[in-house]
TORKOL-840628 format. One record per residue (C-alpha): z, x, y. Coordinates in steps of 0.05 Angstrom, whole numbers, padded with zeros to 5 digits, always signed. Each point is the difference from the previous one (the first is absolute). Layout:
<nodes>
ZXY
...
</nodes>
This chain:
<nodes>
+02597+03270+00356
+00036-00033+00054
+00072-00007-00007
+00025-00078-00009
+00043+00005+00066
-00058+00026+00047
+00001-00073+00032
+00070+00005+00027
+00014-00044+00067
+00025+00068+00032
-00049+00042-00029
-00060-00023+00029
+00036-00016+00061
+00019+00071+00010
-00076+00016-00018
-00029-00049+00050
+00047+00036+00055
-00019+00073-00020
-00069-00023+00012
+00000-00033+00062
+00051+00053+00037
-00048+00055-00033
+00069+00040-00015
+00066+00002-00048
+00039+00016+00060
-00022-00062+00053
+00008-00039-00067
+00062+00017-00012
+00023-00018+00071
-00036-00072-00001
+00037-00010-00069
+00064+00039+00011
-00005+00036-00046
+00003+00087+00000
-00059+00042-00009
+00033+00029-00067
+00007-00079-00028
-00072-00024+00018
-00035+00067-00020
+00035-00011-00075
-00016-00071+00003
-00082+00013+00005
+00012+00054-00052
+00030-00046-00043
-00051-00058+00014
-00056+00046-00012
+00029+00033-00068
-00001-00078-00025
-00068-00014+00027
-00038+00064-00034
-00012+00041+00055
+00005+00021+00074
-00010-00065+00055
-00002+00050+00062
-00018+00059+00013
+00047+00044+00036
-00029+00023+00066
+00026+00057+00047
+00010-00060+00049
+00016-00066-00042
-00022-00034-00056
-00064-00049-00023
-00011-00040-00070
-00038+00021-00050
-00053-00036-00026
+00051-00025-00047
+00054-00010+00056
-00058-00037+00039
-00010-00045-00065
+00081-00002-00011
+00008-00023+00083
-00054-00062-00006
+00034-00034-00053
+00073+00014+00035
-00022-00030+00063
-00023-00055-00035
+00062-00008-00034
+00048+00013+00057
-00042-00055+00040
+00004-00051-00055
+00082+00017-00009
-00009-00006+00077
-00018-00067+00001
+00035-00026-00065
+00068+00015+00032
-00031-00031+00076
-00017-00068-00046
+00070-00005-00042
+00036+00013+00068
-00048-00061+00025
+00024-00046-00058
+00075+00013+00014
-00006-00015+00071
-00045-00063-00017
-00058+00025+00029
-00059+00015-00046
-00018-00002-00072
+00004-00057-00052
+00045-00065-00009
-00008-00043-00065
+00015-00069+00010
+00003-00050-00053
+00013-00077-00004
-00009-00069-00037
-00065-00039+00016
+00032-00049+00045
+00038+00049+00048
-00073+00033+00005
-00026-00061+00024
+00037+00007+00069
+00063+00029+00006
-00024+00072-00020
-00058+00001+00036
+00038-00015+00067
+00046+00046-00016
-00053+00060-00016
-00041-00015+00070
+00060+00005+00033
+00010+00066-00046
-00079+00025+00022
+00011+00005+00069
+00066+00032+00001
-00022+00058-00043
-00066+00001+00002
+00012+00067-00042
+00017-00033-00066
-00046-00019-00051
+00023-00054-00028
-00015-00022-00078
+00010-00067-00018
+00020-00026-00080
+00011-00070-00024
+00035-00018-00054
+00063-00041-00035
+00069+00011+00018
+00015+00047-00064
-00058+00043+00001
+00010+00025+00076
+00075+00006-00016
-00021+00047-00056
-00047+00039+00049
+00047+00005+00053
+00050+00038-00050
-00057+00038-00023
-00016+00025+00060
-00067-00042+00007
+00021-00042+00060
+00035+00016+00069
+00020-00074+00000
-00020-00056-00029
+00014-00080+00016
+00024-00039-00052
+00027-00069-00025
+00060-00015-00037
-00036-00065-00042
-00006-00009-00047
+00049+00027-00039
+00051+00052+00055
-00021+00068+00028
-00001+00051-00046
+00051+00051+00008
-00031+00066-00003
+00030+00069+00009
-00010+00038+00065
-00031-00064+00038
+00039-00041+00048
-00017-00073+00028
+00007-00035+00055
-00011-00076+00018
-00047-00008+00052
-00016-00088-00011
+00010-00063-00040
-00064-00025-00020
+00002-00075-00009
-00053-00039-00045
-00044-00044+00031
-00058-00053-00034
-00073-00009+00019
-00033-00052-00002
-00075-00031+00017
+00001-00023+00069
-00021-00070-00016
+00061-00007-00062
+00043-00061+00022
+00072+00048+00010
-00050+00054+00047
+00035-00026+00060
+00068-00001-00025
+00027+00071+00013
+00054-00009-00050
-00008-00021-00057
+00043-00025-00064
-00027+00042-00051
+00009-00064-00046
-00055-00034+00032
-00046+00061-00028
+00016-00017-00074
-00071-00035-00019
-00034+00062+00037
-00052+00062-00032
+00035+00063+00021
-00031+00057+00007
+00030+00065-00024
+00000+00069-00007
-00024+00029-00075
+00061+00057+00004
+00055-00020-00047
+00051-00003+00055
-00037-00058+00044
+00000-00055-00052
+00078+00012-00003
+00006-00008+00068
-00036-00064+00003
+00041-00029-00059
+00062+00012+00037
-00023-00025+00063
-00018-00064-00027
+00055+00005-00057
+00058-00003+00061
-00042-00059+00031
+00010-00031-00070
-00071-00009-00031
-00046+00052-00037
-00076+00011+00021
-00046-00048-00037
-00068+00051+00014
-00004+00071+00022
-00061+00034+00014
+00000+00072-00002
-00034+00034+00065
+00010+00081+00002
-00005+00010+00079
+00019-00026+00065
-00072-00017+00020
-00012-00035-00053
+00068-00051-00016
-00012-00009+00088
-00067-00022-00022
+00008-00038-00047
+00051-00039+00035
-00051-00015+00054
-00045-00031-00049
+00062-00046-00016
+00000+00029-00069
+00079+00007+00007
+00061+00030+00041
+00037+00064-00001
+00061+00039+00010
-00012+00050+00067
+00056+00051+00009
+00011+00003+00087
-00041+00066-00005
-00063-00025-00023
+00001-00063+00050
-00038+00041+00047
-00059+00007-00048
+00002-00083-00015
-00065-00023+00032
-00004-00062+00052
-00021-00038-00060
+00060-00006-00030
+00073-00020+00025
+00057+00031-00008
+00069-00039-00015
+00074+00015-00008
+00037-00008-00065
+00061-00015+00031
+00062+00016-00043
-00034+00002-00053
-00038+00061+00019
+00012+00069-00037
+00005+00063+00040
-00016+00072-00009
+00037+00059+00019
-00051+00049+00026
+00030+00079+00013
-00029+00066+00032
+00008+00051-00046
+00007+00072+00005
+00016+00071-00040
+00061+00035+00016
-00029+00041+00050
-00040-00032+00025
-00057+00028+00054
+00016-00015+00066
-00080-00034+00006
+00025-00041-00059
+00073-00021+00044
-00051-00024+00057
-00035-00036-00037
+00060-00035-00023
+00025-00032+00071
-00067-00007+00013
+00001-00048-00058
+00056-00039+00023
-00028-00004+00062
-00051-00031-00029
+00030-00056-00042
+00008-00054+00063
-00078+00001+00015
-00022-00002-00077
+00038-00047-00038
+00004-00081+00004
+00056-00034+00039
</nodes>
């Protein structure tokens, strides 16, 4: 019955060179070891693995049918080892392996996407896996060890503080309304908010949007009279074509409004967003590339 330690790293490393140098003695010099050391080694190896795995020649030694058996699988292993240590050493430097990137919808729309072709032809070498979600969730995956780094927004009610993840600011996103190209303010590009009080708005279904609506409007002094609720960009940017109402665009998403629709200022009145790169503790150094090459980013993708 083979002995639970027959696998040992050194074990079948020392086998491996006893059978390519076809002697104790050449392996012992290749391994620096002395004769003595590697001829009790194989004994050893052999007592835990049932039986002989060379046969002891006037000139040398070669495997047994068992040592032949015994050698396959440790190349294989040694070769996999091989390469698992080539592709952590990859990741360290930045080269190679996977990054997980998360964000909100709206910094997907542009501002990560810039960021990650930017990212693609720098290291070419990293596969790059791509998450969206809210604010807490990839805060909880980043501490979990889910995420390399995640973007996130600070609306609407603060960043979560999370153990073992650290934030940076990287923009101030400002709120911006859309509106059908032929509505009588389209032309305006700022825009008292109170001349929107009679308007449909169009919303998100989350439990967060509505509140931000109400205190949009609620600092502009008036409540919305009608809300419809629209899930998805696509479809509140459509419906807002068809005149059906107007909605609240964060600067990230402006790049996704289509040439139906204009975009106006809020003025003072408009809220802002804080929006952060985050990262783990220690974090990869793919993962701290990424990072400038979001802020790099943040001129070319947001409104101004």
């Amino acid at each position: 019955m083979l002995g639970g330690n027959v696998f040992e790293i050194d074990a079948l490393r020392l086998l491996v060179t006893v059978a390519e140098t076809g002697s104790f003695t050449k392996a012992a010099v290749r391994l620096d070891y002395t004769q003595s050391a590697v001829s009790r080694r194989i004994a050893s190896l052999e007592k835990r693995a049932g039986g002989p795995l060379f046969e002891r020649l006037a000139r040398g030694v070669r495997l047994t049918p068992a040592g032949r058996a015994l050698h396959r699988h440790a190349v294989e292993v040694l070769a996999r080892l091989a390469g698992a240590a080539d592709e952590m050493a990859a990741i360290h430097a930045g080269q190679g392996g996977r990054l997980r990137v998360g964000a909100f919808a709206t910094a997907n729309i542009s501002l990560v996407p810039a960021a990650l072709r930017a990212f693609a032809r720098s290291r070419p070498d990293v596969e790059v896996v791509a998450a969206e979600g809210r604010t807490g969730e990839l805060m909880r995956r980043l501490a979990e060890g889910a995420l390399d780094l995640a973007v996130v927004s600070d609306y609407p009610s603060g960043l979560p503080s999370v153990d073992a993840v650290t934030t940076e600011v990287l923009l101030e996103d400002e709120l911006f309304v859309v509106l059908p190209r032929d509505h009588r303010l389209a032309g305006a590009g700022t825009i008292d908010l109170r001349e929107l009080r009679d308007e449909t708005w169009l919303q998100d279904v989350s439990a967060d949007r509505p509140m931000m609506l109400a205190e949009v409007c609620g600092r502009a002094g008036f409540a919305p009279k009608r809300i419809t609720r629209i899930a998805e960009w696509t479809g509140k940017f459509g419906y807002a074509a068809a005149g059906l109402g107007v909605a609240l665009v964060p600067s990230l998403a402006t790049w996704a409004v289509p040439d139906e629709l204009a975009v106006c200022r809020l003025g003072d009145l408009a809220p802002r967003r804080t929006v952060h790169v985050a990262l783990p503790a220690a974090p990869l150094p793919a993962a701290r590339e990424l990072r400038e090459l979001l802020r790099a980013a943040v001129p070319r993708t947001t409104a101004g």
